[in-house]
N, C-alpha and C positions, 0 to 999 in steps of 0.2 A: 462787702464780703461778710456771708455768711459766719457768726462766731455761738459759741456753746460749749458747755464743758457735761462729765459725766464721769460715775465712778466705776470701774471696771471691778470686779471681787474675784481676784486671782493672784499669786503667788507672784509678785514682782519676780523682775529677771536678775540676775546678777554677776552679768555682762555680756558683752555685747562678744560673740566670735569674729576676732578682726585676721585670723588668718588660721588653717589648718594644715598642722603638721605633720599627722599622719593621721592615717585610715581613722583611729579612733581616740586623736589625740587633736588639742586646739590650745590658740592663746586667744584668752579673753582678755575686752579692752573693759576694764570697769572704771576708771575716771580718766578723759581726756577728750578731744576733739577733732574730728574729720572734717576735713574740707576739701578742694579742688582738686590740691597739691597729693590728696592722697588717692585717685585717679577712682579704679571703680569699685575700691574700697566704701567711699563715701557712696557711690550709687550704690550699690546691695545692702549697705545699711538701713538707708532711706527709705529704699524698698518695703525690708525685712522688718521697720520697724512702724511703718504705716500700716504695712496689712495689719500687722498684730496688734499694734493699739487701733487705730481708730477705722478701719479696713470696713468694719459690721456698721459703726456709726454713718457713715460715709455710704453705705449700699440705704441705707432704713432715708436716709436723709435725701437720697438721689443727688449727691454731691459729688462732682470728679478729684481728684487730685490736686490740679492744678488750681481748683480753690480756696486750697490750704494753702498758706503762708507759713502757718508757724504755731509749733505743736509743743506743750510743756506738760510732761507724765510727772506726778509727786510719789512717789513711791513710798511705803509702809507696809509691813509686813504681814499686814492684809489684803492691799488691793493698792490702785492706782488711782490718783485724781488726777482726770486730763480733760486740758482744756483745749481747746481749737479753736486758732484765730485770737488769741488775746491783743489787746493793744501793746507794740514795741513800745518800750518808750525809752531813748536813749540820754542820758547825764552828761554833755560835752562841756567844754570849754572851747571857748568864744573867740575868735581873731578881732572882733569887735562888737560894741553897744548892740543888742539885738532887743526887739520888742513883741509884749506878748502878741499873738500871732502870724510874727514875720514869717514868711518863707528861708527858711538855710538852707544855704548851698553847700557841696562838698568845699568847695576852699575857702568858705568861714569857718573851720572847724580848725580847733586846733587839737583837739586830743578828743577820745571820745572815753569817759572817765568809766560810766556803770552803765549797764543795761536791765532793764526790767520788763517784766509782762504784766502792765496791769496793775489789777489789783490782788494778782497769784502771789500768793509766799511762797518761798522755797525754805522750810525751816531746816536749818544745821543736822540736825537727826533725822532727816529723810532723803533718800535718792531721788534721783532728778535725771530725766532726759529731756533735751530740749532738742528739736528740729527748729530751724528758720533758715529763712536765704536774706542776702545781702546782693540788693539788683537780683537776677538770674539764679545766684550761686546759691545752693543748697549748702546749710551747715548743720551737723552734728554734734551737741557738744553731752557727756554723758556723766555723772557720780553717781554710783552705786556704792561705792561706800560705806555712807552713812546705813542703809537700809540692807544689806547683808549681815548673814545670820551673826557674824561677831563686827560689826561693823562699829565705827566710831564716828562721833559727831564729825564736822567737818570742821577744819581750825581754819577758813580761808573766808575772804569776803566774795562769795560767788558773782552780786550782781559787778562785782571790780573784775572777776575772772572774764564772764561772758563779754562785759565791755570791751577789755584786751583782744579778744578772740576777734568782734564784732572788726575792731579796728585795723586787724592783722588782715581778713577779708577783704575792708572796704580796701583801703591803703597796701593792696598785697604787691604793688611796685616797688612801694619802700624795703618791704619784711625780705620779698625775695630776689633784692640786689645782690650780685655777684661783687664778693669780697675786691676781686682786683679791679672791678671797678671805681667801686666808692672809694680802695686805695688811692687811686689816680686823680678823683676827684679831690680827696682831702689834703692832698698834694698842692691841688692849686684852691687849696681852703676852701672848698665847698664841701655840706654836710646837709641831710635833708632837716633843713633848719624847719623851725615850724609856721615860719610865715613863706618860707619854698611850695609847703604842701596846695595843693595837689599836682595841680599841672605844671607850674613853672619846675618843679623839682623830677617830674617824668619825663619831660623833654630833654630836661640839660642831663639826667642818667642816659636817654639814649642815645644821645649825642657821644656822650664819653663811653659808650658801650660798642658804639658804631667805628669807633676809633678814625673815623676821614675829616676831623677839624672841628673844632667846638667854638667856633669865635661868634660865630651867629647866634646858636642857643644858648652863646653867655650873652651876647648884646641884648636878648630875648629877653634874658631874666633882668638884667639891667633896665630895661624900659618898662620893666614889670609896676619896678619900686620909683611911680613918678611923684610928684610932691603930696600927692593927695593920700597914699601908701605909706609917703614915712611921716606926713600928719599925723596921721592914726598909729601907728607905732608911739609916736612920741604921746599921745593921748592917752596909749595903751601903760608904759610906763610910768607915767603921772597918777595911777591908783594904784603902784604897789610901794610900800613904806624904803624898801632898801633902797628903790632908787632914788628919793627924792632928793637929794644931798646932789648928785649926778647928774639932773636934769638939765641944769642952766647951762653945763659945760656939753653935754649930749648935745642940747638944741643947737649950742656953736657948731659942734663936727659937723648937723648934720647940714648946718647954714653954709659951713664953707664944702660941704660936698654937692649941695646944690648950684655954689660958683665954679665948681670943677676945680677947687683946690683940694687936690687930696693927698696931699702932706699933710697938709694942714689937720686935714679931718681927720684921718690914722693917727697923726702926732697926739691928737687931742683926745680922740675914741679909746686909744687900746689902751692907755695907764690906767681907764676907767673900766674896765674889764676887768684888768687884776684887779683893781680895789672891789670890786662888786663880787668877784671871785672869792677876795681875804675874807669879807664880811663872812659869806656863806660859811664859808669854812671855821669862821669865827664860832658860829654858833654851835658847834661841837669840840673838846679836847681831843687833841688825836691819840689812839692808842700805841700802846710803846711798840717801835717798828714799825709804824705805818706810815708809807708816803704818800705822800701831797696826793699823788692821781688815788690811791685806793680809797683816800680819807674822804675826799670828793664823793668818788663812787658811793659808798656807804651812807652818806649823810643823804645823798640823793633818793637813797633806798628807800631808807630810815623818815629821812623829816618829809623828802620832795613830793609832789604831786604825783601819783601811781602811775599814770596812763600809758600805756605801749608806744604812741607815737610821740613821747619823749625822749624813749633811746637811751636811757640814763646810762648802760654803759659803753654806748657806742659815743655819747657825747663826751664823757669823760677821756676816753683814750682819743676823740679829736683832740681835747682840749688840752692832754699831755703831750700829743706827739704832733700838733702842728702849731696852739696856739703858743704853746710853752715852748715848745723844739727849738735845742741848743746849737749852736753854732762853735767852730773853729775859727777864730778871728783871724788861722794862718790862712786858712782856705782860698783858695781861688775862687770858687762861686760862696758868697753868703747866702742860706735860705732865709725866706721870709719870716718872722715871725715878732711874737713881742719881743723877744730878748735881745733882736738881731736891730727892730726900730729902737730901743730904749736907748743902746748903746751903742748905737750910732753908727751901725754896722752895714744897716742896711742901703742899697742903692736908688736915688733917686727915681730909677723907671721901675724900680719895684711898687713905689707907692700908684698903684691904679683906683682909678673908681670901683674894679671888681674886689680887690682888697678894703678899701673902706666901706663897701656894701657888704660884704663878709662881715666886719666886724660891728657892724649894729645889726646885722641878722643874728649874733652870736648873743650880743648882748636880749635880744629878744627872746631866744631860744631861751635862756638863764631865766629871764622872766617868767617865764611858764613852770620851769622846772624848779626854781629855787624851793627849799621848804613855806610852806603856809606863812609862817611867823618874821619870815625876811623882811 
């Protein structure tokens, strides 16, 4: 694929008309992102914004369209530097040990942290439009900002922004799950944990999305995680510092889950959550009035690893409303959860394999997300 860049000497734009309101009236989009979801919004931009940057390049060059990939304008209040075709190069985090020039697949990935083009700057003081597709999918992502006539630096880490975006794209099963489904899921403790992603966590959603029986696409994800799956989890744990304390007791659970004792292994796994939870929380004082789930939240913001498909606060209110979720000990049904095994509330055919696979998914999920310094 043809790649080149070139300076255009013309009055950057400063923004993009993302809808018109009347005859001689419009809102401009000056910093944000178009994609699929915004139907043929994102085509007339693509459109509108190829002719206009690279449209003459493109005719001089006898290049069609479709052999652009992926177009980044630097905007300055003289002109545009754009390039065409730069090398993607994406900043992920690993489900496991990779080597310099493996092949990665989508579900080795567990987050996909920054995006970059190359060897292109996009410095804080200048505007930026980027064109790229992910697979098929064309994306949009635009700051004008910085490079409008009273504009301001930009106070954000962009190549973490486009990352985000990059990942909302790839992974657009996860972003654009229907609330009462994933309710229903996290009901029977499923969340798109990050060792779910990609396909085992797409199938068991449309399973519970389809609502005609999920026993199969939970057996599905069950035979996902065979000995060779939670090896490597336990591999994966063993080079971060918080868990080391917790390993020798982990590799128990995960001994007696692999005998199909899973009393055993819930009994042994979930007290090891809370403690792996206290720690994280340890490393911040809580502010006055703030509870446990916000404090979470915040430190996750604050200290945890950035990436979009960590979910930090969709994993937080998992992690208050089903791992924490309180119980009536008058009740007639007990729900499942820690409070309900600790104190001994809970019923014997609630301890299943898909619960004790939950809870070292959780623990794994924690792994990723925890702050750097855990």
């Amino acid at each position: 694929m043809r790649s080149f860049q070139f300076r255009l000497e013309k009055k950057p734009p400063v923004g993009l008309v993302h809808q018109v309101v009347e005859p001689d009236g419009a809102v401009l989009l000056v910093r944000g992102s178009l994609t699929t979801e915004d139907g043929e919004s994102l085509y007339q931009a693509v459109s509108s914004l190829t002719a206009n940057l690279i449209g003459k390049e493109l005719l001089d060059r006898r290049m069609v369209l479709d052999e652009v990939a992926c177009v980044v304008a630097v905007c300055d209040p003289d002109g545009l530097d754009i390039h065409v075709n730069p090398p993607v190069m994406l900043r992920v985090a690993a489900k496991k040990t990779v080597e310099k020039g493996e092949m990665a697949l989508i579900d080795d990935l567990a987050d996909i942290e920054r995006m970059k083009f190359g060897p292109v700057e996009i410095p804080p003081d200048k505007g930026v439009i980027v064109l790229f597709r992910v697979g098929w999918r064309p994306v949009v992502y635009i700051d004008l900002v910085p490079s409008s006539p009273e504009g301001e630096p930009r106070d954000f880490d962009i190549e973490a922004e486009l990352g985000a975006l990059y990942a909302r794209v790839q992974f657009r099963e996860v972003f654009s799950a229907k609330p009462e489904v994933t309710r229903r899921m996290a009901q029977d403790g499923w969340f798109p944990f990050t060792a779910l992603l990609n396909s085992p966590f797409v199938k068991l959603y449309q399973a519970y999305e389809a609502d005609k029986g999920v026993e199969g696409a939970v057996e599905a994800v069950l035979d996902h995680f065979d000995h060779s799956r939670l090896e490597q989890m336990l591999d994966r744990w063993s080079k971060k510092k918080f868990l080391d304390s917790h390993l020798p007791i982990l590799r128990r659970a995960v001994q007696k889950y692999e005998e199909g004792d899973y009393v055993s292994s819930v009994s042994v796994a979930q007290p090891r959550v809370t403690a792996i939870l206290e720690e994280v929380l340890r490393l911040d004082p809580p502010k006055k009035g703030e509870k446990r789930r916000e404090r979470l939240q915040r430190l996750l913001r604050e200290k945890g690893r950035t990436g979009a498909l960590l979910l930090t606060d969709s994993l937080c209110e998992y992690v208050a409303e089903y791992f924490w979720r309180q119980f009536d000990p008058e009740a007639e049904e007990v729900p499942f959860s820690r409070h309900s095994v600790v104190h001994g509330a809970a019923e014997e055919d609630s301890f299943t394999r898909a619960r004790a696979l939950q809870t070292f998914l959780l623990i794994d999920h924690l792994f990723f997300a925890a702050p750097l310094e855990a």
